[in-house]
N, C-alpha and C positions, 0 to 999 in steps of 0.2 A: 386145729384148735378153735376151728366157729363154732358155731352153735349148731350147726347141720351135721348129719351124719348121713354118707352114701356108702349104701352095700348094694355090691351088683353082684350078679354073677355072669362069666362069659359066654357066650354059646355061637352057634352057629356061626360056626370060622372056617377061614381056609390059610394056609400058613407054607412061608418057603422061608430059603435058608440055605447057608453054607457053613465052614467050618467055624466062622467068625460071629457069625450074625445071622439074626432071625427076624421072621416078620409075621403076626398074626393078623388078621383083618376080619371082622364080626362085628356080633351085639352085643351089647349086656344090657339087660334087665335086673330090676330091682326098686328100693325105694330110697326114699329119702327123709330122713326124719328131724324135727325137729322138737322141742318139747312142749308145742302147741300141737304140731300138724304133723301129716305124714302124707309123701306124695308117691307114686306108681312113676318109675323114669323107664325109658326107653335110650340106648344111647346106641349110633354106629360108632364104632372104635376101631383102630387102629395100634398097635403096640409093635414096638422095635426092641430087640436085646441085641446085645454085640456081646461075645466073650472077651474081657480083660484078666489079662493075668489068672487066667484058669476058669473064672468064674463068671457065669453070666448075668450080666445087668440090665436092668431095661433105662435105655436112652433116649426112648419117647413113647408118650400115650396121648393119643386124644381122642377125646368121642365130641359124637356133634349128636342135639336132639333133635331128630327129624321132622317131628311134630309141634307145629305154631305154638298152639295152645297150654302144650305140653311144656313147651319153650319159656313161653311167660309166666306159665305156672312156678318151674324149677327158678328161672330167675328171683320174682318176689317172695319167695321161699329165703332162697340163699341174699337176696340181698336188701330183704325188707320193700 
């Protein structure tokens, strides 16, 4: 509900897993907009599902921006 919008998409992953639980590990790329500006993100990620009760959820994500600049850039974006 901010004022920023992020669309990624995933890629270049590698992923393991058992009957319960999964784990992807990658990038995503994509941008991020706002309705002044629009910035180019880069993110490494990380995503975890566990299967509950039949269905699988994701019980964590996080990406980190590799890039300094990129870094300060996404911050004053998202946080003025």
């Amino acid at each position: 509900e901010g004022r920023a919008k992020v669309n990624v998409t995933f890629h270049d992953f590698t992923s393991q897993g058992g009957d319960g639980w999964h784990l992807f590990v990658g990038r995503e790329r994509g941008a991020c907009r706002t309705p002044a500006e629009t910035l180019a993100v880069a993110f490494r990620t990380t995503r975890w599902f566990v299967r509950d009760n039949g269905a699988w959820r994701q019980l964590h994500h996080h990406g980190s921006i590799e890039d300094p600049k990129m870094l300060a850039s996404y911050q004053k974006l998202i946080l003025g």
